[in-house]
N, C-alpha and C positions, 0 to 999 in steps of 0.2 A: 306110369309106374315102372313098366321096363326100363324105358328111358333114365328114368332115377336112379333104377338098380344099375345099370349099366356105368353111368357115370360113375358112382361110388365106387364099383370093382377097378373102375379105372383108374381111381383117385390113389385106391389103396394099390393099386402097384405102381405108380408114383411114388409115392410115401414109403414103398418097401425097396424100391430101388435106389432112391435117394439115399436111405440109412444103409443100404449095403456100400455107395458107395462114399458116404461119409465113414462106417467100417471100417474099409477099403485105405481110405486115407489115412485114419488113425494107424493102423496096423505098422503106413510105411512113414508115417512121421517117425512112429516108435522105433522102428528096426534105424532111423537114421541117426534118433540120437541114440541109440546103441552102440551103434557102428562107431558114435560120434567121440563118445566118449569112452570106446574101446581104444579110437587113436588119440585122445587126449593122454589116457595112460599110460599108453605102449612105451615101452623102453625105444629108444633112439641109441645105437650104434655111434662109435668116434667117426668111423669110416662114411656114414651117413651124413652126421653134421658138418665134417668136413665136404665132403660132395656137395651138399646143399649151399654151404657158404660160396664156395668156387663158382657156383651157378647166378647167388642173388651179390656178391660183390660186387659194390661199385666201381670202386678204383680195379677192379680188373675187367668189369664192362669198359672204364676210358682206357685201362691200358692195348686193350683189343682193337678200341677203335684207335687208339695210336699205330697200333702195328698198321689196319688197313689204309691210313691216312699216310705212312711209310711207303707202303709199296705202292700207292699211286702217285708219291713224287718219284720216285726208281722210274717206274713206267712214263710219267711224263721228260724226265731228262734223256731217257731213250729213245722216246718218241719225235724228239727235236728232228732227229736225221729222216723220220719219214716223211713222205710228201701228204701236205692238206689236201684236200678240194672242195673248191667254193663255187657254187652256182649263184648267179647272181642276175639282177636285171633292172638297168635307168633307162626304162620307157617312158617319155615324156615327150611335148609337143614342143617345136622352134621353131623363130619366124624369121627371115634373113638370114645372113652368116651364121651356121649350128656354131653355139659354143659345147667346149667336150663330146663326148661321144656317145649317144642313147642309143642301149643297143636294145634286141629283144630277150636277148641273155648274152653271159660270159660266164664262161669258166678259166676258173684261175687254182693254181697250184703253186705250192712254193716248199725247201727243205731246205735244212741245214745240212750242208756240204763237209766240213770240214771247221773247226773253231777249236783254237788253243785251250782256251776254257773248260769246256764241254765234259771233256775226258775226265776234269776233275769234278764236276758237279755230278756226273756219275758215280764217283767213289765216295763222292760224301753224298749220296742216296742213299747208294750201299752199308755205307757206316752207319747211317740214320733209321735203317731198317733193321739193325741188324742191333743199337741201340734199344730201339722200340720192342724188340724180342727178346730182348734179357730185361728192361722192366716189365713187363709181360709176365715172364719167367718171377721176377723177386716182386712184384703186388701179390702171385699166387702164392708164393714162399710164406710173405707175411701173413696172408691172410689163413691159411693153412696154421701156422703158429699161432694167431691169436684163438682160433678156434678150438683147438687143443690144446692151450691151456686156461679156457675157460673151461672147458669142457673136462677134463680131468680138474680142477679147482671145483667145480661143482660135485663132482664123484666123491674127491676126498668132503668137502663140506657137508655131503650127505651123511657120509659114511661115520664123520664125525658127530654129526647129530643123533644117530642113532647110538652112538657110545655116551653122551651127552643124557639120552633117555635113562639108559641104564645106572649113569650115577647119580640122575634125581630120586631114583627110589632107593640106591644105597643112601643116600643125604635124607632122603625121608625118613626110613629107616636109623640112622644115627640120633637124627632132631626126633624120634618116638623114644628111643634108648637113653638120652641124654633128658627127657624130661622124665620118663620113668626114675632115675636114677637122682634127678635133682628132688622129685615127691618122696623118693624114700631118704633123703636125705647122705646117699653119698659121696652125692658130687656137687659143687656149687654152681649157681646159677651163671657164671662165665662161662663153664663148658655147657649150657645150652647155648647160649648167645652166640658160641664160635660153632657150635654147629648150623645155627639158623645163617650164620654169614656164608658159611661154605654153603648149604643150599641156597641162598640169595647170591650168591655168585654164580652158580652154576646157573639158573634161571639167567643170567644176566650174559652169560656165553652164548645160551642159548637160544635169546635174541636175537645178540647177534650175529649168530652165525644162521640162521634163519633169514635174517635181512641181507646178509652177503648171498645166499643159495638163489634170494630171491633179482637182485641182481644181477646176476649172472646170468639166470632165465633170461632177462631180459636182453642181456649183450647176446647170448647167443640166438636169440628169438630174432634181433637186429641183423645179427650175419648172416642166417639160417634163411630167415622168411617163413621158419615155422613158430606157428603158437606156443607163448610161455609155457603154457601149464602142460607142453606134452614132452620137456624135458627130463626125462629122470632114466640117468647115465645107467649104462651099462657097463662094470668094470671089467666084463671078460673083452669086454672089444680093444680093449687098450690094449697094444702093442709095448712087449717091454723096449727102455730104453737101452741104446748098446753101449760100448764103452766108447767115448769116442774121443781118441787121442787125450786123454787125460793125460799131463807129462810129458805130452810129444810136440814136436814142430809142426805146426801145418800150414797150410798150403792154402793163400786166401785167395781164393777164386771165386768167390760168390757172385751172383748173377749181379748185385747192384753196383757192384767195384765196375765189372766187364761192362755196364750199361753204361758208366760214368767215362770210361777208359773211350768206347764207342763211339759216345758223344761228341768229345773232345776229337777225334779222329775223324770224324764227319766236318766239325767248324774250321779241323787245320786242310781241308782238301777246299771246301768252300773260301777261304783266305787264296788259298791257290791260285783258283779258280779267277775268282776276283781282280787275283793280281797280275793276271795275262790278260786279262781282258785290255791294256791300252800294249799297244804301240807293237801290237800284232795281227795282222789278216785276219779276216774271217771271211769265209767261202760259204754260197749257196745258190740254188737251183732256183729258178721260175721259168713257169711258163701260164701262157695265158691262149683263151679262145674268144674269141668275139664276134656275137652275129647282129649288126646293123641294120637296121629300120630306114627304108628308103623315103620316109613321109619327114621325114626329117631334114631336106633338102640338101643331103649330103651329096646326090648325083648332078647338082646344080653347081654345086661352088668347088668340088674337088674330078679334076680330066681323070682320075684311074679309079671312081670309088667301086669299087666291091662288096659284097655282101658278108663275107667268113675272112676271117682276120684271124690272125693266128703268129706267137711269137713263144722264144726258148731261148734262156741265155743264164748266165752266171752271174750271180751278184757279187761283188768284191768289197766290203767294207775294212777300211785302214782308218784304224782310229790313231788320230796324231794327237790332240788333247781332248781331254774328256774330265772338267773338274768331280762332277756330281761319282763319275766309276773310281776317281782316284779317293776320294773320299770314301767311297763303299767299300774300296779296298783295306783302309785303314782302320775303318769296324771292322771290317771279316777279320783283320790280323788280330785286334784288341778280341772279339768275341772267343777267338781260338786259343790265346793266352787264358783267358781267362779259362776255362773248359778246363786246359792243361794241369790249370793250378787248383779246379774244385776236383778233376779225377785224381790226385794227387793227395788230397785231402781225405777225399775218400775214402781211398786206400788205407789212409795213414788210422784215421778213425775205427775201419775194419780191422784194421789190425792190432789196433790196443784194445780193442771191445771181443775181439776172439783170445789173444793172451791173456784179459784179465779172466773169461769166462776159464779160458784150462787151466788158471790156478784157481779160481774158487771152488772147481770140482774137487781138488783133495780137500780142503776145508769142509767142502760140505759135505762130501763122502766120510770124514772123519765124524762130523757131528752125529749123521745117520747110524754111524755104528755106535755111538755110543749112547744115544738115545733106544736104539736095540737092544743092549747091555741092559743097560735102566729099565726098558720094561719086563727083559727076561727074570734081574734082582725081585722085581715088585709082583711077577707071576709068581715067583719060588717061595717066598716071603708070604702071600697068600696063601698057596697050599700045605705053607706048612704053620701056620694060622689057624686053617681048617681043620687041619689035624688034630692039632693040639686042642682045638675046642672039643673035636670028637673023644676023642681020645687021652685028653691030658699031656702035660707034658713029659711023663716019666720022673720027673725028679723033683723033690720036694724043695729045693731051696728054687726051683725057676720062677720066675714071676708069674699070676695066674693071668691064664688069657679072658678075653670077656668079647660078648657080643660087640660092645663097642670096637675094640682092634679090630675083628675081622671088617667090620664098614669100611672103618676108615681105611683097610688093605686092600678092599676094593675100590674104593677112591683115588688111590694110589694106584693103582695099577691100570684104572681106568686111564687116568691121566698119561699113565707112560705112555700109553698105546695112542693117546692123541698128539703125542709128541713124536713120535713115529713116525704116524700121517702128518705132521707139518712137516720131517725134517726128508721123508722120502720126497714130497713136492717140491719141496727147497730143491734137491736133487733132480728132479724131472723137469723143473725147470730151466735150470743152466745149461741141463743137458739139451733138450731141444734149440736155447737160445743159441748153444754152439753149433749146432746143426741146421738151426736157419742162418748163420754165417756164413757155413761153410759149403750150403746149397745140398746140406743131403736132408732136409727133412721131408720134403714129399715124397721119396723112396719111401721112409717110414713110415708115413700115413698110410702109403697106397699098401703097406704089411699087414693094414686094421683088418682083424674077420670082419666079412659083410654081412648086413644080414637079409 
């Protein structure tokens, strides 16, 4: 019977420890999806998205490993002039006269002395690195801009949705007034119909401008490497835009002009290069150690054999023809023309794509203020709407105001102000687009509050 009791008390603090520390586990599942879904909601900062894209981008992981795959040709056409060393060893057995020489090591060395060539494969290293660092520099540029303005297009698309909200219950509100007004008979059943079309339109924006928000999560979830659903823009982090040479001349230097210019300045020293390689010296170093195997009957067939063997001298190579280099020479020329004429282009493309953006900046700067204008008309026009419902209009010959105007002056006003937010984005667009031209937009990002 003790025995019994015994087990049982032991069962039950089993049973009471197991459920503490099942408990235990609920408690931190719970605090995880807490946590979880505290960062699914968390506002995300521009200066954040930005930092993150910089991190998970592709094309700036290969442009990274271009640069490193740069400076190991620099280092290897440097390297030419230092001496190898090679340890080696043809221990093997012979029977008669040794053919070759089996030793039980050799070491051997050898450098590049001097070469016509050389000089210039240096410079076109140097170009090619230095290439490789201004794409580098213009992957981060781009991908900094596309990230910002996705990221402000999702801010303003929020921002618009929520004005979107507000004019579904003024259009609820009108389609309640406009069927009130068709039962009492003093309006016809057209002005319900155009009011149910202006709330079925609005529903119909509001689609999709919900499928674009949703979009966008997605493109920046892709850049990011963070989860869709923990996008929801912070507008205080946006950095305003500055005025950047609107009406002025500038100055196109952007990183991907100088990577293309670079390019081409690397293929014209490699053409160079190439192109001395015939019917000029080239000088270099060897030497060698050799230690000899006596089982090898070399002490039988050779009167002075020795065991250490040892030589140092200069190599002299004079290339009198050489079809295969003269031929490589005539690509390296073609490859460096051609370079010539895409850096050229480049250029040329930069520079009508920065001209056209600093004239559409007045255009679009004009639209923005008068979409401003428009919504200021359509705030003033509302309050004094309001007014007049409160209060009347003072005069008997004015027209009488009604429920229904004021809707529809909210409709109206709603709308300016969505016109606003397109035509400021219209504006913040071009504007960055000129500033990733002209290589200052990551200054501006790096301006974002962090948070």
């Amino acid at each position: 019977m003790a025995l019994k009791k015994t087990n049982r008390i032991e069962a039950c603090h089993e049973v009471t420890a197991v459920l503490k520390r099942l408990r235990c586990g609920w408690i931190a599942l719970s605090t995880l999806a807490l946590l979880s879904s505290f960062r699914a909601t968390a506002q995300v900062s521009l200066y954040t998205a930005v930092d993150m894209a910089l991190r998970n981008s592709s094309s700036v992981h290969m442009a990274e490993a271009d640069v490193r795959h740069a400076i190991g040709a620099l280092t290897e056409t440097k390297d030419a002039y230092l001496p190898n060393f090679i340890v080696g060893s043809s221990l093997g057995y012979s029977y008669g006269f040794p053919l070759g020489q089996p030793s039980v090591y050799d070491v051997s060395s050898q450098s590049l002395f001097y070469s016509f060539s050389q000089p210039d494969y240096i410079r076109a290293a140097r170009s090619g690195l230095q290439a490789a660092r201004l794409t580098l520099e213009d992957s981060r540029q781009q991908v900094i801009l596309d990230t910002s303005l996705n990221y402000i297009q999702l801010d303003k698309t929020q921002r618009m949705l929520a004005a979107l909200e507000q004019e579904k219950q003024y259009a609820a509100k009108l389609v309640s007034i406009e069927g009130d007004r068709v039962a009492a008979g003093v309006e016809s059943q057209i002005e319900l119909t155009k009011a149910k079309i202006t709330a079925a339109q609005i529903d119909l924006k509001a689609i999709h401008l919900q499928n674009d928000a949703d979009l966008l999560c997605q493109r920046l979830a892709h850049l990011t490497g963070l989860p869709a659903a923990s996008f929801i823009t912070d507008s205080k982090s946006i950095p305003p835009t500055p005025d950047v040479l609107a009406g002025k001349e500038a100055s196109y230097t952007s990183s991907g002009v100088q990577a293309a210019e670079a390019s081409a300045k690397s293929k014209l020293y490699v053409s160079f290069g190439d192109d001395r390689q015939s019917y000029r010296p080239q000088f270099g170093l060897a030497a060698t150690y050799s230690r000899f195997a006596k089982f090898n009957n070399y002490d039988q067939y050779y009167s002075h054999f020795q065991h250490n063997n040892f030589g140092i001298g200069v190599q002299i190579q004079f290339p009198i023809f050489d079809a295969s280099r003269k031929a490589k020479a005539v690509q390296s020329a073609a490859d460096a023309s051609r370079a010539a004429a895409q850096a050229t282009q480049t250029r040329n493309l930069a520079n009508e794509q920065t001209f056209q953006l600093q004239k559409s900046m007045t255009e679009l700067s004009a639209q923005k203020r008068l979409a401003q204008l428009q919504a200021e008309l359509a705030q003033e026009q509302l309050s004094i709407i309001a007014t007049q419902l409160t209060n009347g209009s003072g005069s008997p010959n004015a027209p009488v105001i009604t429920p229904k105007d004021e809707q529809q002056a909210h409709l109206q006003e709603r709308q300016r102000y969505e016109d606003v937010i397109d035509a400021d984005f219209a504006v913040t667009r071009a504007t960055l687009s000129l500033m990733r031209s002209l290589g200052t937009i990551e200054d501006w990002a790096k301006s974002a509050p962090q948070n």
